[in-house]
C-alpha positions, 0 to 999 in steps of 0.5 A: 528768875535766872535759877528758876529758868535754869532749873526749867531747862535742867527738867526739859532741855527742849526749852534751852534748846528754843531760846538758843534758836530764838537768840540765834534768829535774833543775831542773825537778823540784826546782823542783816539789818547792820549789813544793810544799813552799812550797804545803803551807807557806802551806795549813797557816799559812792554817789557823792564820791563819784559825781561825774560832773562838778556842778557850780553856781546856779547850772541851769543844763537839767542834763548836767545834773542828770549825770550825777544823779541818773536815777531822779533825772530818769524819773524827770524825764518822764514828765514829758509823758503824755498818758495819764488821763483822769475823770478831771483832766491830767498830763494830757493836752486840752483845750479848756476853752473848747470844753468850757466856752462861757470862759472866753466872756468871762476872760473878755479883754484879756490875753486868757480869752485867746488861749487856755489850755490843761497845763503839762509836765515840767519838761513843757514848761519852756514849749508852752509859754513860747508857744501859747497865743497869750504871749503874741508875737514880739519881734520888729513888728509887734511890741510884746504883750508880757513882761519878762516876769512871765518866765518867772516860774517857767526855768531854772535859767530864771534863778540864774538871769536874776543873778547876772542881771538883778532882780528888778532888771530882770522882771522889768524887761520885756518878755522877747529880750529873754529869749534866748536866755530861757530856754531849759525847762524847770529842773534841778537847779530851781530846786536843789543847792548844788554842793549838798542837794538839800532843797533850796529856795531859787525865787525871790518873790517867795523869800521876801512874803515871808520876810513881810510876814516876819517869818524867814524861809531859813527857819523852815523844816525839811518837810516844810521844804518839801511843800515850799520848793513847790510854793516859789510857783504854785501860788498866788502872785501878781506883777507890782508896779512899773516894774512888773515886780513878781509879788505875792500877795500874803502880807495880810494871810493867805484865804481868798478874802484876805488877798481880795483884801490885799489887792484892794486895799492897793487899788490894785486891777488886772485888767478892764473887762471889755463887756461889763466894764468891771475892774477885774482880777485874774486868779493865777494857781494858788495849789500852795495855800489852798493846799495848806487849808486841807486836811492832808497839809493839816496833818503835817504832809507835803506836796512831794508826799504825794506827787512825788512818792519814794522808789527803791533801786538796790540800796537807794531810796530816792524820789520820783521825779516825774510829778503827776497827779498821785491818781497815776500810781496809787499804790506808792502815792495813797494806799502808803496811808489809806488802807483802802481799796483804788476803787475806792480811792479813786471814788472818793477823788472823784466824789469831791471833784464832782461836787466842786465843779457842780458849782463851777459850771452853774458859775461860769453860765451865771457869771457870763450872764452877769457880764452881758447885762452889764454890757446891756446896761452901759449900752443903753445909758448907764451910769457909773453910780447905777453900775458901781455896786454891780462891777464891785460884786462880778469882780468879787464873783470872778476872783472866787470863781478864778481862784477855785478853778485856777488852782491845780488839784484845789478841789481835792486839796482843800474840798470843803475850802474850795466848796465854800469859795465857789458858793461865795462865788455863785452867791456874788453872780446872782446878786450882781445880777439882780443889781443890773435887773435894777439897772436895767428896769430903770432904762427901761430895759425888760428883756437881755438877749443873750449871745449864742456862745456856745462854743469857743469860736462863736465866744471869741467872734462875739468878744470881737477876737480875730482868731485866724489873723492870731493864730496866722501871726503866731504860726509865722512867729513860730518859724521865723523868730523863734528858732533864732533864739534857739540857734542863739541860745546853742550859740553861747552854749546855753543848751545841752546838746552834746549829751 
């Protein structure tokens, strides 16, 4: 072949000529791959050689880590932006309750029916949950409405309270004892081991599912790790026991029906309805499992694929930090697969959300209605015999309805799973309803009058909810107690502020 090739050339030296060129362009682009492989080598062992800070243990100050790593914190800081708004909500403040009133009935009883509103940004997480009414007001006055499990998910200050005082210590102490402990927002440390920045798990309650699965979390590959960093909250969870120990109810799988399974096989219940009496349960976010049941978990994708998407600046690669619905920037978020359009992308998010939550709002009237005719019947004489079979389907009702609407995103993360867990839903509503027309016949009942709950005042007025004496006791509690435990916290250097 070589002679042959020899003997072309001798005939036409133009010939040669090209395959010099060719091998030429070859070594030269080679050359250029080499160099920048080379560059981004030493750019990423220079931003290990010159870390400006040494971070040790479990450091809770995001701005700390900032120093070493300017470019992901750049991008976290912006978690606090507020200017993203889709069809369906996003990283703008809302009030749920307003838009949807029939949830302040069908929350009845319950801290939610106070206050409910669109989650934000990471940077919010601490404001939030001080700020909301669903956690009172604690102080000499008023005993506190939530355990200290509530901060669970809420800052990297968790990870490290946990270690200093214990894991059951920690969870069963009252909400208002952290106060001052809990006080920077969900940053690095929750995710990253500080000597390698590898992905690590800082929260128990997920390490130990998976150990009553027979699984172990060490097993677990880089993207695993990429969805489970976002798994130690974005879940399913509720407070076991005495201890308000944090637990996720996984040991018999993941689907709703198997942890309705799971909570009643414990007998377990979040709480009493005040209108219908039912034994109720309250969904938290369950994104992560809902998420494994969709197609993109399904063909080996991660949470961070999507709301966190790679940038490029010089030689680095990193992740952007911000995380916010992948709607925002569709360019480095869906079209890195989709070949598509962001209309149409667009389009078709908004396709299936649209769909979903057809089925949600005929839920949410139903169901309200369910709660009301049981009211009705109990007012008028019922029994727990009569109204056993009624309470036993609203709860079964509502744990679909609130699993579907609580997940952040479960409309599109899992389409045809979260369709068919609001059918079950609406299904339930309607027959609870017909066992309490049963009930109600037998009382002689022919008619329910239904509330005028239109909007979220008249809801809370018809719960019995004194909405002004709330919002006057938080206000005050808000100016009074909480700054104490931020001068505190400044105190005993728990918080940055010389950064």
């Amino acid at each position: 072949m070589l002679k042959k090739l020899s003997e072309s050339i001798m005939r036409n030296p133009l010939i040669g000529w090209g395959i010099f060129i060719v091998v030429m362009v070859g070594v030269f682009v080679m050359g250029l791959l080499a160099a920048s492989i080379t560059e981004r080598r030493a750019e990423i062992a220079t931003l290990y050689a010159n870390k400006k800070v040494e971070i040790t243990g479990i450091n809770a100050k995001n701005e700390e880590w900032g120093l070493n790593y300017p470019r992901e914190y750049d991008t976290w800081k912006k978690t606090k932006n507020m200017d993203f708004r889709s069809k369906h909500l996003g990283n703008v403040t809302e009030d749920i309750l307003e838009s949807r009133p029939e949830m302040v009935v069908l929350w009845a009883g319950y801290a939610f029916s106070r206050e409910y509103t669109a989650p934000r940004g990471h940077m919010y997480a601490i404001e939030d949950v001080t700020h909301t009414l669903r956690t009172g007001t604690p102080d000499c006055e008023n005993s506190d409405m939530q355990p200290s499990t509530c901060w669970s998910c809420k800052s990297p200050d968790v990870p490290r309270m946990m270690q200093e005082k214990g894991i059951e210590e920690f969870y069963k102490a009252a909400w208002s004892e952290h106060g001052s402990e809990i006080v920077n927002p969900i940053g690095c440390a929750d995710c990253h081991d500080p000597q390698t920045m590898n992905l690590a798990i800082t929260r128990p309650a997920l390490i130990e599912a998976f150990e009553r699965q027979g699984r172990k979390i060490e097993d677990a590959t880089p993207q695993e790790m990429r969805s489970l960093v976002c798994a130690q909250c974005h879940v399913e969870y509720f407070f076991k026991g005495d201890g308000k120990y944090l637990t996720f109810p996984w040991d018999g799988g993941i689907t709703v029906e198997d942890m309705e399974e799971y909570y009643d096989n414990s007998n377990y219940t979040d709480w009493t309805h005040s209108l219908s009496r039912a034994p109720m349960l309250k969904a938290q976010h369950p994104d992560y499992e809902l998420f494994l049941l969709g197609p993109h978990a399904q063909r080996g994708l991660g949470c961070a694929d999507c709301h966190m998407p790679y940038k490029s600046e010089g030689g680095i690669k990193y992740s952007d930090h911000q995380i916010v619905s992948p709607l925002k920037n569709i360019s480095s978020t869906c079209q890195t697969c989709h070949r598509d359009s962001e209309a149409n992308l667009t389009k078709y998010v908004y396709e299936y959300q649209d769909k979903a939550l057809e089925i949600r709002n005929r839920i949410e009237v139903e169901l309200t209605k369910a709660h009301i005719m049981a009211k009705t019947a109990w007012d008028n004489g019922a029994t727990e015999s009569q109204m056993n079979k009624a309470l036993q389907l609203i709860r079964q009702a509502q744990w679909r309805w609130d699993y579907a609407v609580a997940s952040h995103g479960g409309s599109f993360h899992a389409p045809v799973e979260t369709q068919r867990i609001l059918a079950h839903s609406l299904d339930r509503s309607m027959q609870a309803q017909l066992e309490l027309q049963k009930t109600l016949f037998s009382l002689g009942i022919s008619e329910v009058t239904m509330p005028d709950v239109s909007t979220k005042a008249k809801a809370q007025k018809y719960i019995n909810l004194d909405m002004q004496k709330l919002h006057n006791e938080k206000e005050n509690w808000l100016k009074t107690t909480l700054p104490t435990w931020i001068e505190k916290a400044k105190a005993n250097g728990k918080i940055v502020s010389n950064i």
